[in-house]
C-alpha positions in Angstrom: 84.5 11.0 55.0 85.3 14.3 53.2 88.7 14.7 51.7 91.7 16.6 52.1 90.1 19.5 49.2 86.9 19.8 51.5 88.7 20.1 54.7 90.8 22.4 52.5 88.3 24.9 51.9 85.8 24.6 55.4 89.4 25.9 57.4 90.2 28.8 54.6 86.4 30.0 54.8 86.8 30.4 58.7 90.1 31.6 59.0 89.4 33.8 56.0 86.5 35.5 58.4 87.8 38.8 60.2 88.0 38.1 64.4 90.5 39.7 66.4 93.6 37.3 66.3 92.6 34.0 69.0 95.1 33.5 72.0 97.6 30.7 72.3 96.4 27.0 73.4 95.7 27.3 77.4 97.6 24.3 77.9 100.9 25.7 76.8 100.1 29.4 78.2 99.6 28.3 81.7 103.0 25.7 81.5 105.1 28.2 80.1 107.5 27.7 82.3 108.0 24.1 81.5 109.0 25.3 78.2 113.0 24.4 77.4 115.2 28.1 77.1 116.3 27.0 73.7 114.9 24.4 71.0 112.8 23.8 68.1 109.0 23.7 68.3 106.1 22.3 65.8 103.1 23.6 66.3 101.1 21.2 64.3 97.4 22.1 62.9 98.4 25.8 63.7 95.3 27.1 62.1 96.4 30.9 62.6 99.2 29.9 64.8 98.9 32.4 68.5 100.3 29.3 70.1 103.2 28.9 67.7 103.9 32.7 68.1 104.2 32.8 71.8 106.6 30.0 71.1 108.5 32.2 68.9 108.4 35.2 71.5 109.7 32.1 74.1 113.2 32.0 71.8 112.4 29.1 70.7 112.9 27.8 67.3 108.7 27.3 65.5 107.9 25.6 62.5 104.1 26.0 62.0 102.2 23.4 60.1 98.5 23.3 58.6 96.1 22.3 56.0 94.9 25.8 55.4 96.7 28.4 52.9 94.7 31.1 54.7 95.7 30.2 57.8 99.4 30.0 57.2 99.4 33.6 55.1 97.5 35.2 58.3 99.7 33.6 60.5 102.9 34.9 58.2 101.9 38.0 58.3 101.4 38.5 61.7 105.0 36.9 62.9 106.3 39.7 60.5 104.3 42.1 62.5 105.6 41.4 65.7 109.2 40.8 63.9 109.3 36.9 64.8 110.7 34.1 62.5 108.6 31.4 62.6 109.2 29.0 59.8 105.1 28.1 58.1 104.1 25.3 56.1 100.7 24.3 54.3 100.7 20.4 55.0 98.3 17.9 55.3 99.5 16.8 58.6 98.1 13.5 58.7 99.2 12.3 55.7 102.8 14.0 56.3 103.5 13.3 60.0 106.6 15.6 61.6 109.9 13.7 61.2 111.5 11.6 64.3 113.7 13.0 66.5 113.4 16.6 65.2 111.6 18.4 67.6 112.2 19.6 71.8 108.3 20.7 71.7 105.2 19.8 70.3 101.9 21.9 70.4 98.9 20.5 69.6 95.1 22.0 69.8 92.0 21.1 69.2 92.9 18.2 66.7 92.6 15.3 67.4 93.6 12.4 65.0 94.3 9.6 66.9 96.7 7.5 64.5 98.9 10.6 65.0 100.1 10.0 68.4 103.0 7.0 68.2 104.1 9.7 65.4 104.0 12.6 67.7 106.3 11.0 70.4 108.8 10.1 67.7 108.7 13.6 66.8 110.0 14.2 70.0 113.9 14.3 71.1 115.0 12.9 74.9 113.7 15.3 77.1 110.9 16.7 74.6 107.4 17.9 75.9 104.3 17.3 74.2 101.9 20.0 74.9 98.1 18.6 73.9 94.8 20.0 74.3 91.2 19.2 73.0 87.7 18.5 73.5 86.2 15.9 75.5 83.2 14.1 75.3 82.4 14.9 79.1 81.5 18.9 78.3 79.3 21.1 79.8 78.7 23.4 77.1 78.2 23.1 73.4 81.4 24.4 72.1 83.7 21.9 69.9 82.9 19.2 67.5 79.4 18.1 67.4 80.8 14.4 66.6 81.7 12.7 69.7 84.8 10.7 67.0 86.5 13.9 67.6 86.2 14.0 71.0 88.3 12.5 73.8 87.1 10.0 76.3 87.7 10.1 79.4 91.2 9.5 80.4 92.2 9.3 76.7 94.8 12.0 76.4 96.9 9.6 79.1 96.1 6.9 77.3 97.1 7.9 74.0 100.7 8.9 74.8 102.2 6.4 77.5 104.8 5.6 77.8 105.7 9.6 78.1 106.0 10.7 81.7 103.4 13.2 82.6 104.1 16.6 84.1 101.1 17.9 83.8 97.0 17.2 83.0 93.8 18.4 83.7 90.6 17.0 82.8 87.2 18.3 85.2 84.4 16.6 83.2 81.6 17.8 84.9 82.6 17.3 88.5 81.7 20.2 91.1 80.7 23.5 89.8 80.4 23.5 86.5 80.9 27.2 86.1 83.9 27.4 87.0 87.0 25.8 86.0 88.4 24.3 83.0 85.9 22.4 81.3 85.3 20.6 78.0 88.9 20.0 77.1 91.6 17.7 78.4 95.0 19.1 78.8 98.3 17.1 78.9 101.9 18.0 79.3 104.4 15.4 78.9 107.7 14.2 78.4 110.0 12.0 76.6 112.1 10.3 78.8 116.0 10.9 78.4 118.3 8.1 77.4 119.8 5.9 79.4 123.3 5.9 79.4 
């Protein structure tokens, strides 16, 4: 298993490449308007963070996490560009899992670290949404992790965070035409219940 360093360096080599900034997490672009009007948001394992931005542009309140120095300077940067305050951290986020109760949102992309998820619904408040995509094992292309460990089975995403309620998931597998669609990823949006009075 490689360690924190090596992980450490493979992220700042590829973020450290020049691309044209990446967009934000489908899952959480196309459920926008779940999103609360107000609230504070981790995106955790930002890498360069265009999810954690268009949470910023939403109003709300985005602290950005990851492993990567690189990322989190790029990502820095580029919320001063666009005048945004988004609060960035360099953290190992599995060793340092976000605090209970402190968050209305949680985005999460292309990570997958299984042990993670009882910590990511005490993240959340009542009410709080988890927004969670990655790769599956069930893909029709060769995109993602070639390690089928960090891949989702089938079903796992709904799996991995019961008892939330689920307002939203997609997961096509290879069913139909496989040209179209939304393949090789599973999508969830869910929510913590409220309290009960």
């Amino acid at each position: 298993m490689r360690g924190t360093s090596d992980l450490r360096a493979k992220w700042d080599q590829r973020y450290g490449e020049p691309a044209p900034y990446p967009p934000p997490a489908a899952v959480l672009n196309e459920n926008q308007h779940l999103l609360p009007r107000r609230g504070r948001a981790l995106d955790l394992a930002c890498g360069l963070g265009a999810s954690a931005l268009l949470l910023a542009e939403h109003g709300l309140d985005v602290v950005a996490r990851d492993l990567s120095p690189v990322a989190i300077e790029r990502l820095t940067r580029e919320a001063a560009a666009r005048g945004l305050r988004i609060e960035t951290q360099v953290r190992d986020v599995c060793s340092l899992p976000p605090e209970p109760g402190a968050f209305d949102v949680v985005l999460v992309s292309h990570f997958l670290e299984r042990d993670l998820a009882p910590a990511l619904m005490d993240a959340l408040r009542p009410g709080g949404l988890i927004f969670y995509q990655t790769f599956s094992r069930e893909a029709v292309n060769d995109c993602g992790p070639s390690n089928p460990a960090f891949r989702l089975a089938r079903n796992e995403l709904l799996d991995l965070f019961q008892p939330l309620l689920v307002r939203f998931y997609r997961e096509e597998g290879r069913v139909g035409d496989p040209s179209r669609g939304t393949r090789d990823i599973a999508q969830l949006v869910a929510q913590k219940p409220f309290c009960k009075s």
